[in-house]
Chimera marker file (.cmm) of the C-alpha trace (Angstrom):
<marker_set name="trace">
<marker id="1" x="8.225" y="-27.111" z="5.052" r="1" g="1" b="0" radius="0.5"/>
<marker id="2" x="4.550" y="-27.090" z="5.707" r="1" g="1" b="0" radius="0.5"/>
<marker id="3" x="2.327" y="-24.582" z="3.066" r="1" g="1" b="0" radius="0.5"/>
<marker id="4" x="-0.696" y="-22.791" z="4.425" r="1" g="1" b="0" radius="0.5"/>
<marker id="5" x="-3.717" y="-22.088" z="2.877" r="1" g="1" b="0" radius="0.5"/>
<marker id="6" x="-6.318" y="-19.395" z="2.791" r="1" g="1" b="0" radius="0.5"/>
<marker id="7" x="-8.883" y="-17.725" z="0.956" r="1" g="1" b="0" radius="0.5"/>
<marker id="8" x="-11.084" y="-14.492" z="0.666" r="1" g="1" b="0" radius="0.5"/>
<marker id="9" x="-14.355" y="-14.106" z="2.598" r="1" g="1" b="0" radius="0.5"/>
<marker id="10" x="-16.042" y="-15.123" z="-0.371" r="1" g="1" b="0" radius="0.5"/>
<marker id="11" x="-14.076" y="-18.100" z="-1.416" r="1" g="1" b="0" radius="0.5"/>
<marker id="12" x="-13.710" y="-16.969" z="-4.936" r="1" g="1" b="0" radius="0.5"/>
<marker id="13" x="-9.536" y="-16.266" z="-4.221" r="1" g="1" b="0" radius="0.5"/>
<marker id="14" x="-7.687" y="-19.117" z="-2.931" r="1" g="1" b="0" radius="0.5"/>
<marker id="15" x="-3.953" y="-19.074" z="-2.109" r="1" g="1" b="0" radius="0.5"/>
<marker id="16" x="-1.547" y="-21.706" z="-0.928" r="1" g="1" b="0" radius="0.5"/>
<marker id="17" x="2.143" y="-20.461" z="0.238" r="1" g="1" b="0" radius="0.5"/>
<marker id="18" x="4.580" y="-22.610" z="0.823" r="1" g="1" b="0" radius="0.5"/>
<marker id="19" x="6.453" y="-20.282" z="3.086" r="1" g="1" b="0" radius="0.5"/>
<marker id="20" x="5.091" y="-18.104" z="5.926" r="1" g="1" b="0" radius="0.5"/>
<marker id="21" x="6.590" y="-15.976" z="8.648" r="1" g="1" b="0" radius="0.5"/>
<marker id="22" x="4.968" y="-16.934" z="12.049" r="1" g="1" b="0" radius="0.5"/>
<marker id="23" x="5.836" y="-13.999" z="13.445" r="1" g="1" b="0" radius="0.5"/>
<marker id="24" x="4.740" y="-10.294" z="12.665" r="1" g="1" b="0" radius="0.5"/>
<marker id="25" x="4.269" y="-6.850" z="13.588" r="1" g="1" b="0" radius="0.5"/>
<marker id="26" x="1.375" y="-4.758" z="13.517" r="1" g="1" b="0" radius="0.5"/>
<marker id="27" x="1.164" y="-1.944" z="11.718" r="1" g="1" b="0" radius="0.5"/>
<marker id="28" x="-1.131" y="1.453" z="12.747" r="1" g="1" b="0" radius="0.5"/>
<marker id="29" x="0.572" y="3.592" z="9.471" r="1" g="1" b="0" radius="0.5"/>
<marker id="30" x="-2.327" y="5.896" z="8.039" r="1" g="1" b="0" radius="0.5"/>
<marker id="31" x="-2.102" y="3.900" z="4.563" r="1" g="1" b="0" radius="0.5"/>
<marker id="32" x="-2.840" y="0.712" z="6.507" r="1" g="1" b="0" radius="0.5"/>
<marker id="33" x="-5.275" y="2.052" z="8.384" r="1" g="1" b="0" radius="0.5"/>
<marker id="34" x="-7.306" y="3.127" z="4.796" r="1" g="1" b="0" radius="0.5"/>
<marker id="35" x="-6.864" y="-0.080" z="3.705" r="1" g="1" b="0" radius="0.5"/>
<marker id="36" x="-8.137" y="-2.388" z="6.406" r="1" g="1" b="0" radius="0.5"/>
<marker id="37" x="-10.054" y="0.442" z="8.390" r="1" g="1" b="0" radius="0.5"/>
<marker id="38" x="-7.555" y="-0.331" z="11.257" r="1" g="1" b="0" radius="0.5"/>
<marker id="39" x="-4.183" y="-2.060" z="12.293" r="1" g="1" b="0" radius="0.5"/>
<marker id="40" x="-2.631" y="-4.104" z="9.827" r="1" g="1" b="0" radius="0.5"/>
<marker id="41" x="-1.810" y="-7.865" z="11.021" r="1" g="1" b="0" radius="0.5"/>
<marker id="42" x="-0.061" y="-9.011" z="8.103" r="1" g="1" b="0" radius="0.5"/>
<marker id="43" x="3.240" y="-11.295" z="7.229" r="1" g="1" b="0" radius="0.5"/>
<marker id="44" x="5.554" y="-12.200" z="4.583" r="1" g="1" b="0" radius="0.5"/>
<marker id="45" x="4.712" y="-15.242" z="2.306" r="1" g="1" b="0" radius="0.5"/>
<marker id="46" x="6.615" y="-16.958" z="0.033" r="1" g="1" b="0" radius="0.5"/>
<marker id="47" x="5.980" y="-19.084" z="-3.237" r="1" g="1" b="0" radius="0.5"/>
<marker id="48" x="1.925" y="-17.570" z="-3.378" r="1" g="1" b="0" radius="0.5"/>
<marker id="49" x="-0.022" y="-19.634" z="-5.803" r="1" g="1" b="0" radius="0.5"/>
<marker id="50" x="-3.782" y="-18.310" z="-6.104" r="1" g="1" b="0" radius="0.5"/>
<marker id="51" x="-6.569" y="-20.090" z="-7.384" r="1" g="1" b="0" radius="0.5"/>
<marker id="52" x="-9.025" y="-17.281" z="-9.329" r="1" g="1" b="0" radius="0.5"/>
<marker id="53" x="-7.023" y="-14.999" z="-10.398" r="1" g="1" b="0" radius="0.5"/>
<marker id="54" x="-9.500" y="-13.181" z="-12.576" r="1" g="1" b="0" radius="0.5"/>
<marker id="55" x="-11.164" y="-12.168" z="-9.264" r="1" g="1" b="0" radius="0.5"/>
<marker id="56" x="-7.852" y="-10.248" z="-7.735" r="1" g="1" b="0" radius="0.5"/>
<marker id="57" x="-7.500" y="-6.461" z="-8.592" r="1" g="1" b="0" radius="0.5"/>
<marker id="58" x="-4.715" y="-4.794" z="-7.920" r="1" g="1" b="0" radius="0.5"/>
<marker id="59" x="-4.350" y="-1.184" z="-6.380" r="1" g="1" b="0" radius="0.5"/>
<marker id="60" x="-0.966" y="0.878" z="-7.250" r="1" g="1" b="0" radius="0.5"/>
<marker id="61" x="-1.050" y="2.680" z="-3.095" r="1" g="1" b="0" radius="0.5"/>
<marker id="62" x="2.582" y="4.223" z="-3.858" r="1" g="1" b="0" radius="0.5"/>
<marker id="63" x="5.591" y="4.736" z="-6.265" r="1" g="1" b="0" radius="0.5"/>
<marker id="64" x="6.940" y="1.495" z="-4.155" r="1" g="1" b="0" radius="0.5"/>
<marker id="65" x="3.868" y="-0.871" z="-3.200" r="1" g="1" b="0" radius="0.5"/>
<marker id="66" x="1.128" y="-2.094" z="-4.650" r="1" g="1" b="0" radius="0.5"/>
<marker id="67" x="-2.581" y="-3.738" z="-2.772" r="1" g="1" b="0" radius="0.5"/>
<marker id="68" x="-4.325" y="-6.530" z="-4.026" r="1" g="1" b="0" radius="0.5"/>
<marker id="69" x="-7.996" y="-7.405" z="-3.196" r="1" g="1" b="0" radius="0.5"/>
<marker id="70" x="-10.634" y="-9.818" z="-4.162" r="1" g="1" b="0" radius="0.5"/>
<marker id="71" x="-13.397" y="-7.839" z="-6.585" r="1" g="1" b="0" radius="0.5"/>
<marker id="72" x="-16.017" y="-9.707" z="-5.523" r="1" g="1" b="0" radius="0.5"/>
<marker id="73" x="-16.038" y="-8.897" z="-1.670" r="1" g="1" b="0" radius="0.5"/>
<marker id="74" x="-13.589" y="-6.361" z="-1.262" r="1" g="1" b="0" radius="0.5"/>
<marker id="75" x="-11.450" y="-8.676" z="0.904" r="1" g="1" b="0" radius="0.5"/>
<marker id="76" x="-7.605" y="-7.169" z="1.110" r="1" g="1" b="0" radius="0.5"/>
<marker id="77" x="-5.040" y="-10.141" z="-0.085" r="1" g="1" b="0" radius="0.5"/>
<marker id="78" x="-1.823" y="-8.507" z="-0.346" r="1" g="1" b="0" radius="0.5"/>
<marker id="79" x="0.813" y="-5.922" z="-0.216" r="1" g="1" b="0" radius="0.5"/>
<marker id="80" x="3.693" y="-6.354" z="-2.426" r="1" g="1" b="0" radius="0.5"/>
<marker id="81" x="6.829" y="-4.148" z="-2.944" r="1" g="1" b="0" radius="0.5"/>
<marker id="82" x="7.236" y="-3.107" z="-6.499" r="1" g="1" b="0" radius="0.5"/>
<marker id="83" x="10.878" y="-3.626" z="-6.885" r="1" g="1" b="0" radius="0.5"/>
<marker id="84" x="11.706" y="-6.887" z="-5.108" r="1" g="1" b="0" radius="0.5"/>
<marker id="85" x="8.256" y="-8.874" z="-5.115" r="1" g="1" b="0" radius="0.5"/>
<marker id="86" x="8.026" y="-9.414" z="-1.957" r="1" g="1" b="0" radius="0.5"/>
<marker id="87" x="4.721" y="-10.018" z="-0.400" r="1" g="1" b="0" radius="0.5"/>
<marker id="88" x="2.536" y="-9.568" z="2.601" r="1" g="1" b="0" radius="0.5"/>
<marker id="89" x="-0.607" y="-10.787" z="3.068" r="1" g="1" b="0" radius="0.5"/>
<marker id="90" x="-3.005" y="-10.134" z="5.980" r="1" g="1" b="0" radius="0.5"/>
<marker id="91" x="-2.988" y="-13.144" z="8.333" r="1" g="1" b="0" radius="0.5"/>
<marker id="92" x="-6.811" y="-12.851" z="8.702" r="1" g="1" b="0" radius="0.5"/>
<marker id="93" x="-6.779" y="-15.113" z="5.296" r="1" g="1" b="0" radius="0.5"/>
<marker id="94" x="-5.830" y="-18.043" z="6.386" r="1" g="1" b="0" radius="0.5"/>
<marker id="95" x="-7.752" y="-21.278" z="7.869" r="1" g="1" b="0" radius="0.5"/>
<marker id="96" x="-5.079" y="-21.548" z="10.427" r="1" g="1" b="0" radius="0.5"/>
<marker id="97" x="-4.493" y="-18.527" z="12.404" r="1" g="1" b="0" radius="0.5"/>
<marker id="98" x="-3.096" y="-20.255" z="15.434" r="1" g="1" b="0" radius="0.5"/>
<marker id="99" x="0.246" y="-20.197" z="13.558" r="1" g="1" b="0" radius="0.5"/>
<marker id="100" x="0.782" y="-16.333" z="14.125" r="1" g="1" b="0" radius="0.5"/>
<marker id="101" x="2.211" y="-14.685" z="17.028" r="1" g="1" b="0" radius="0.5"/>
<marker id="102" x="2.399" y="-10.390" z="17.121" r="1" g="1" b="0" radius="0.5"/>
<marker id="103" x="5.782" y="-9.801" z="18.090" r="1" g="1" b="0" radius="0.5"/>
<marker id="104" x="5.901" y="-5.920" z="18.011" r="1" g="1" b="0" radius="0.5"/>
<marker id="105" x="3.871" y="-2.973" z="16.332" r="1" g="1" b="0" radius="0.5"/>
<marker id="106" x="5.416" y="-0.244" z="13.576" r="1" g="1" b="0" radius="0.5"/>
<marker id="107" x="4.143" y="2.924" z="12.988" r="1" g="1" b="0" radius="0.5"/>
<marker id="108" x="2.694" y="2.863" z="17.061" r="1" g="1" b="0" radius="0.5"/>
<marker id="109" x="2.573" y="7.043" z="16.886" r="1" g="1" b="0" radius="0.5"/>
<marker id="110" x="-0.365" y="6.961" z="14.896" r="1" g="1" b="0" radius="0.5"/>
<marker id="111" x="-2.221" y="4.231" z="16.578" r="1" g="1" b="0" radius="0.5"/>
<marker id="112" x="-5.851" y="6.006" z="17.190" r="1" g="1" b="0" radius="0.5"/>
<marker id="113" x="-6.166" y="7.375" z="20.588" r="1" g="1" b="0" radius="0.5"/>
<link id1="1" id2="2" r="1" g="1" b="0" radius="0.2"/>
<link id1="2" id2="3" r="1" g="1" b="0" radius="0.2"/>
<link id1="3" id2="4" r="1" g="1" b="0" radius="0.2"/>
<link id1="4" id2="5" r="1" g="1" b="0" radius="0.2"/>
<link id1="5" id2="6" r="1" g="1" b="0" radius="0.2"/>
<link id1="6" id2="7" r="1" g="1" b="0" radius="0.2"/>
<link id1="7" id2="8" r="1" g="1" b="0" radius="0.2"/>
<link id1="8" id2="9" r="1" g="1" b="0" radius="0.2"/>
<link id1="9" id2="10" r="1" g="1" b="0" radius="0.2"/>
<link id1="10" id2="11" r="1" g="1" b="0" radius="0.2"/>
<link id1="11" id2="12" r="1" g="1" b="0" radius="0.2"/>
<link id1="12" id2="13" r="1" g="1" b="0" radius="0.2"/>
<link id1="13" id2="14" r="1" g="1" b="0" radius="0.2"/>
<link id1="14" id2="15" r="1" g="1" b="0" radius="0.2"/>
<link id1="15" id2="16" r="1" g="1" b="0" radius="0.2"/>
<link id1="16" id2="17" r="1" g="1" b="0" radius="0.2"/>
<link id1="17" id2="18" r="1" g="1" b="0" radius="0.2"/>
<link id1="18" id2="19" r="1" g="1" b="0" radius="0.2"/>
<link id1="19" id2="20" r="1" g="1" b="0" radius="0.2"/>
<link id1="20" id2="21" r="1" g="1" b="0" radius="0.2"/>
<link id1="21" id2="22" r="1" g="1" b="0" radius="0.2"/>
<link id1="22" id2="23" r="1" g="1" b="0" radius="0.2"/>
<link id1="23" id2="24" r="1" g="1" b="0" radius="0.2"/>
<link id1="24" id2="25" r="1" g="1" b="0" radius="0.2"/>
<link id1="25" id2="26" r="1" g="1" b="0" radius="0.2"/>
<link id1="26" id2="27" r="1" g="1" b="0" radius="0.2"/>
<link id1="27" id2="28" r="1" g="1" b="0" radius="0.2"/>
<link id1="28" id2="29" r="1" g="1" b="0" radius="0.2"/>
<link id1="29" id2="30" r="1" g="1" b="0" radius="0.2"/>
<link id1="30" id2="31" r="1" g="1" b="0" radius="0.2"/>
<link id1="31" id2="32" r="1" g="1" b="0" radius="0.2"/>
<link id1="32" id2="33" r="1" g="1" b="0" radius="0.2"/>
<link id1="33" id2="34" r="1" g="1" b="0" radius="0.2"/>
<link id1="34" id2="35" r="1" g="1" b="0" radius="0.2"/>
<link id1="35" id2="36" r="1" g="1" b="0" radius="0.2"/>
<link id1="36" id2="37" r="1" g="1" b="0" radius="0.2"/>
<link id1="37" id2="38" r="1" g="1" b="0" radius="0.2"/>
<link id1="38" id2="39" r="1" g="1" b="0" radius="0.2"/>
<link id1="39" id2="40" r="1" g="1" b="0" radius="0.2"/>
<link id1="40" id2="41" r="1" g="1" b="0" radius="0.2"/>
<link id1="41" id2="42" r="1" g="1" b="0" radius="0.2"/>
<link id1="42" id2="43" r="1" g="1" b="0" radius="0.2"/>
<link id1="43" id2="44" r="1" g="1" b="0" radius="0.2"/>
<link id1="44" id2="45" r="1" g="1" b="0" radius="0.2"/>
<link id1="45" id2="46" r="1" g="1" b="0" radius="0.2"/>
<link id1="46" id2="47" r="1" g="1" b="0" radius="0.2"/>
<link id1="47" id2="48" r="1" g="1" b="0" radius="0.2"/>
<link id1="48" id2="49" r="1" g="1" b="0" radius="0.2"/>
<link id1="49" id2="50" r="1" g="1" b="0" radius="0.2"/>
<link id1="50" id2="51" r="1" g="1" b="0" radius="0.2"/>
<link id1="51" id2="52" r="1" g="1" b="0" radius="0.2"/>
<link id1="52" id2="53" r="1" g="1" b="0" radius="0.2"/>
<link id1="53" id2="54" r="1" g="1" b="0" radius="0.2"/>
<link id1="54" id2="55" r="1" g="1" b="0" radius="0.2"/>
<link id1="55" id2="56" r="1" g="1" b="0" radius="0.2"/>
<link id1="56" id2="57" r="1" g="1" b="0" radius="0.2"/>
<link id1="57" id2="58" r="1" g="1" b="0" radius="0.2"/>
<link id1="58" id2="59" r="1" g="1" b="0" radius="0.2"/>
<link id1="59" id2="60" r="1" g="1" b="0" radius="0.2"/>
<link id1="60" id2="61" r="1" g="1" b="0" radius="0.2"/>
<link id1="61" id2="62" r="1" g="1" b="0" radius="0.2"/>
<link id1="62" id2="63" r="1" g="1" b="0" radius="0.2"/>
<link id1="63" id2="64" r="1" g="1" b="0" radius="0.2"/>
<link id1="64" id2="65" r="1" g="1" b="0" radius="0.2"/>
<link id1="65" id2="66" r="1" g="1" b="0" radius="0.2"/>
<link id1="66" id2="67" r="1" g="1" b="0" radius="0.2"/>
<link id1="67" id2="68" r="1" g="1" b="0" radius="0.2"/>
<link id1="68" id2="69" r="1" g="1" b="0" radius="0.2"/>
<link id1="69" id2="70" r="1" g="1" b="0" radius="0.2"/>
<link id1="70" id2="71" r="1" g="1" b="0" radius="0.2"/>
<link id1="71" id2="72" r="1" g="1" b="0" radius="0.2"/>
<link id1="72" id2="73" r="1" g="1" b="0" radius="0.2"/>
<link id1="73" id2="74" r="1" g="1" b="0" radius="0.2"/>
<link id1="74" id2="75" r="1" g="1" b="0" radius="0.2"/>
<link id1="75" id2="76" r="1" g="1" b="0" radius="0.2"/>
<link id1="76" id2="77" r="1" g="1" b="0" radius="0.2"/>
<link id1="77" id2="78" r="1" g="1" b="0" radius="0.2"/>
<link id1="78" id2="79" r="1" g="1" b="0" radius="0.2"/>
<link id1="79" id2="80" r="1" g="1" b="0" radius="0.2"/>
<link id1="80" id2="81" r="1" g="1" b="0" radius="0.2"/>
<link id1="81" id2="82" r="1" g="1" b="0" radius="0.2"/>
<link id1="82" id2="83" r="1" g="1" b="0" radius="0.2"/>
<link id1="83" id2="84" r="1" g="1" b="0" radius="0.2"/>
<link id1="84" id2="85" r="1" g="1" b="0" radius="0.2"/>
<link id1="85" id2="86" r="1" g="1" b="0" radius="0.2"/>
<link id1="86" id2="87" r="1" g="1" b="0" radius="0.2"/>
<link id1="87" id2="88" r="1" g="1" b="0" radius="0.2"/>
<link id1="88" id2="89" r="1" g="1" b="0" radius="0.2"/>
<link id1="89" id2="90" r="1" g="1" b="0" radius="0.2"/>
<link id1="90" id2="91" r="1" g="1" b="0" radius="0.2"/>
<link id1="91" id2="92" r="1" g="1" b="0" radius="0.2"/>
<link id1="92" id2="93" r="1" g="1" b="0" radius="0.2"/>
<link id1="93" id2="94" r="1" g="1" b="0" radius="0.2"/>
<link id1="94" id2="95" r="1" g="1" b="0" radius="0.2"/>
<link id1="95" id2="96" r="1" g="1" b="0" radius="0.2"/>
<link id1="96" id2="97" r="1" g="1" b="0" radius="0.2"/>
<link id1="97" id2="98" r="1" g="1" b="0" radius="0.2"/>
<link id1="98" id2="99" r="1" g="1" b="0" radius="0.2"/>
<link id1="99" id2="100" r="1" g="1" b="0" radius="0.2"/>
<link id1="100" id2="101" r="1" g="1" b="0" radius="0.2"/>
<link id1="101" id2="102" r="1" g="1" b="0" radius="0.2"/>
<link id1="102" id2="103" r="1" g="1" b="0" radius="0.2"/>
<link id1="103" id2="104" r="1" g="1" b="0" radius="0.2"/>
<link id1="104" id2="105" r="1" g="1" b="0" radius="0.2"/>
<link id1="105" id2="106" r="1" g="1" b="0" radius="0.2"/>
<link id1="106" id2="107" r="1" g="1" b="0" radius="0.2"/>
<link id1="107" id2="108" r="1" g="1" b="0" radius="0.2"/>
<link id1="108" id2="109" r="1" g="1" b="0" radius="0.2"/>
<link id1="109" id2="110" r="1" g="1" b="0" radius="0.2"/>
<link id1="110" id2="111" r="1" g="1" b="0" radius="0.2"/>
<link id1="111" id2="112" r="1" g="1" b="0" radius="0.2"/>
<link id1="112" id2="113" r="1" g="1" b="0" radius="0.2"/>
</marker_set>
């Protein structure tokens, strides 16, 4: 299994996962939307490792999720689900984007007009 690797926009959080899903769907939820100030491309990663970890804050968005982001540049690096660990990270982050393919959108009622 190949890993992938990514980073912040500053470079200060660096991430290797050894396990990425290639596919995805977009979401246009309203919490997304806050976050990234638009549609969320994201997708779920397995065995994270991050390099900087004193530079990642993390946001508690619900009783079920939280958001990490870089506090140096703001960047948005994950969303994780509380109970089971798993985690989504936006695909944005990583030096190879050709990897990804969108293969449907969630939350497509409140897309902005």
């Amino acid at each position: 299994m190949t890993s992938h690797a990514g980073s912040c926009l500053c470079g200060k959080v660096r991430f290797v996962a050894e396990a990425v899903e290639t596919e995805h769907h977009v979401c246009h939820c309203g919490m997304c939307q806050k976050w990234a100030g638009g549609p969320v491309f994201a997708t779920m990663v397995q065995g994270v490792t991050f390099e900087g970890e004193e530079h990642v804050g993390v946001y508690a968005s619900s009783d079920w999720a939280e958001r990490g982001f870089c506090r140096n540049c703001g960047s948005n690096l994950f969303y994780r689900m509380k109970e089971t660990g798993q985690l989504l990270m936006p695909t944005g982050l990583f030096d190879d984007r050709s990897i990804f393919r969108v293969t449907g959108e969630i939350f497509i009622d409140c897309k902005p007009p």
